[in-house]
C-alpha positions, 0 to 999 in steps of 0.5 A, a space after each residue: 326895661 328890655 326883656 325883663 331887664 333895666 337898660 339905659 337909653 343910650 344901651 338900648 339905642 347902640 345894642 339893641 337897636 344897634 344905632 350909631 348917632 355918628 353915622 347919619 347925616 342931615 341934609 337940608 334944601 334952603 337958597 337963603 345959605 350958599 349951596 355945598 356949605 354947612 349951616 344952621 337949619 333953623 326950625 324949632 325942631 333944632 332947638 340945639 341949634 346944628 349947623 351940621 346939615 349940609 345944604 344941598 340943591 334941590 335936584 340933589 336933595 331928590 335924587 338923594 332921597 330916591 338913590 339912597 332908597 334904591 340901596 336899601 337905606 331909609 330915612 328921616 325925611 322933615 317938612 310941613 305935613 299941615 297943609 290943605 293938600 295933606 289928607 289923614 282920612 287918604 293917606 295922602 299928600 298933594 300940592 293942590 292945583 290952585 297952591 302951585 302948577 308942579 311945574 313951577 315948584 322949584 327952589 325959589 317957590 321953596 325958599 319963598 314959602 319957608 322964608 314968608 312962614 307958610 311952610 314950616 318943619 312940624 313933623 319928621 316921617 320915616 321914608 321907607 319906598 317910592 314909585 314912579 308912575 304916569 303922574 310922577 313919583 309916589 313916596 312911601 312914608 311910615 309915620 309914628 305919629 299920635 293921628 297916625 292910625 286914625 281915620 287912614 286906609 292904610 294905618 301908619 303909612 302915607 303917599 307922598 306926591 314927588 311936588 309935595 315933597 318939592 315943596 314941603 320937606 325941607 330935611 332929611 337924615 340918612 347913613 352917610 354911606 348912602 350919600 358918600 357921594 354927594 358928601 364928598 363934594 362938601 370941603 368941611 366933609 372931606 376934611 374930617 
């Protein structure tokens, strides 16, 4: 129901919400396929089984998520939120100093983590902000969670460390006009 009227899911998504599923890409960070290729990201949260995220080095994989927030557009931003460094009652997420020096994070700390299990892709968040500071970039997070308003300063919202984000959001969906860029650099998008 919309307004007192029934509608169907698919009439609410391209009317109301006015989103077109075919205008978002998927973007991934992983050493184990080749850089600038499409593949599989295999998370059980793909239970269909994609191979349409493009995979990106980690360096683009951040400036990615920073220019396409700076023009405007958010995203859907997927990795591990349960982990020791991640606090619910803050609002916070962290990489604590006694898991990695930030730096050290870089893609083989990624990769090794994903491969050997101790990350994992359980939760997608909206990114909807971000700030550089003395200490390094914050990312602004809104979540929809079930825990979302429990126990939080601010409800629903979460500040993400850049390392933390290094090394534990594996994937992100944004409008493919926000990396219109970066896609051109991939032969499978260029040729569609």
């Amino acid at each position: 129901m919309h307004k007192g009227k029934q509608i169907t899911p698919q009439k609410y998504l391209s009317d109301v919400c006015k989103i077109s599923p075919d205008e978002y890409v998927d973007f991934m960070s992983l050493m184990e396929v080749p850089y600038w290729s499409q593949a599989e990201y295999d998370v059980p949260d793909n239970w269909w089984n994609s191979d349409d995220y493009y995979n990106v080095p980690l360096d683009v994989f951040m400036t990615a998520l920073k220019e396409s927030l700076k023009e405007g557009y958010s995203i859907s931003l997927g990795g591990d939120v349960s982990e020791s460094g991640s606090s619910q009652k803050l609002g916070v997420a962290v990489v604590p100093s006694y898991d990695i020096p930030s730096e050290y994070i870089d893609e083989n700390a990624r990769q090794m983590r994903f491969s050997n299990g101790s990350t994992t892709d359980d939760h997608a968040m909206h990114l909807v902000g971000y700030l550089d500071r003395e200490d390094g970039t914050w990312f602004l997070l809104k979540d929809s969670g079930s825990g979302a308003h429990n126990n939080q300063t601010s409800k629903g919202y979460w500040y993400y460390h850049e390392d933390y984000v290094k090394l534990k959001m594996m994937s992100f969906t944004v409008h493919k006009d926000a990396v219109a860029k970066i896609l051109e650099k991939f032969p499978e998008y260029s040729s569609k």
